[in-house]
C-alpha positions as CSV (number, residue, x, y, z in Angstrom):
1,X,92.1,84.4,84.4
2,X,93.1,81.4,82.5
3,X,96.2,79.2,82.3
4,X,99.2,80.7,80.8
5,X,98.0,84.4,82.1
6,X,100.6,86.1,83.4
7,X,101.2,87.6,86.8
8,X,102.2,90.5,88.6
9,X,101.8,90.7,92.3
10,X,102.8,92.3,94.9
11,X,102.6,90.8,99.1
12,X,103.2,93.1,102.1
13,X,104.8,91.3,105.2
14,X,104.1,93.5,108.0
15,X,106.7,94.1,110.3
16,X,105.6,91.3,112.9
17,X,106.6,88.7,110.8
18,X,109.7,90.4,109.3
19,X,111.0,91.3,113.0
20,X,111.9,94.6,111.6
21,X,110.5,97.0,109.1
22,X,107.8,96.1,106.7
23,X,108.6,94.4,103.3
24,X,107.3,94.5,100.1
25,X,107.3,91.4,97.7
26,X,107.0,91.6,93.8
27,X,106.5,88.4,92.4
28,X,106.2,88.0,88.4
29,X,105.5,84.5,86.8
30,X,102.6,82.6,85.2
31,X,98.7,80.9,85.6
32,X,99.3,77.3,85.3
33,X,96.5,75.9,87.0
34,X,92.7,77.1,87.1
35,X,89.8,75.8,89.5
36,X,86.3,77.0,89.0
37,X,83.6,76.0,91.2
38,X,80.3,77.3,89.9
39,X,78.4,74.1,91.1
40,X,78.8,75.4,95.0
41,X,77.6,78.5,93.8
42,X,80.2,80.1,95.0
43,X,82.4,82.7,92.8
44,X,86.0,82.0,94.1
45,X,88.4,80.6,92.1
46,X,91.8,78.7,92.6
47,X,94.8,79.7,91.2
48,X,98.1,77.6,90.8
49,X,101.2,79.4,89.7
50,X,104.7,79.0,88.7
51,X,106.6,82.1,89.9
52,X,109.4,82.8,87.4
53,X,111.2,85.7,89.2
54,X,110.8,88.1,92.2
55,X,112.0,91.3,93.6
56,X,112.4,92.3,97.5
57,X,111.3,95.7,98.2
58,X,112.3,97.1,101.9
59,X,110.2,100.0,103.3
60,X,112.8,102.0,104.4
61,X,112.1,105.2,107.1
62,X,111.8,107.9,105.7
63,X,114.0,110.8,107.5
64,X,113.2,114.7,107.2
């Protein structure tokens, strides 16, 4: 991943921290910030982004 990727995500609030049913987040926007750390030895890396736009998905019941 490098700066200027883009980005397409999507989080899950479960419903404990919704107080109701579980929600779906899609977030779309863009890398502008990479941090390696290969002299830990460690392989994580930190991302900054800029998120442009986003969508709120509700998990609805389903009823039969």
């Amino acid at each position: 991943m490098n700066s200027g990727s883009e980005l397409d995500i999507t989080l899950t609030l479960p419903a404990e921290v919704t107080r109701g049913s579980e929600v779906f987040i899609r977030a779309m926007g863009k890398v502008v910030r990479v941090d390696r750390r290969p002299d830990n030895g460690s392989t994580r890396v930190g991302v900054a982004a800029v998120i442009e736009r986003y969508e709120i998905i509700r998990n609805e019941p389903r009823t039969a």
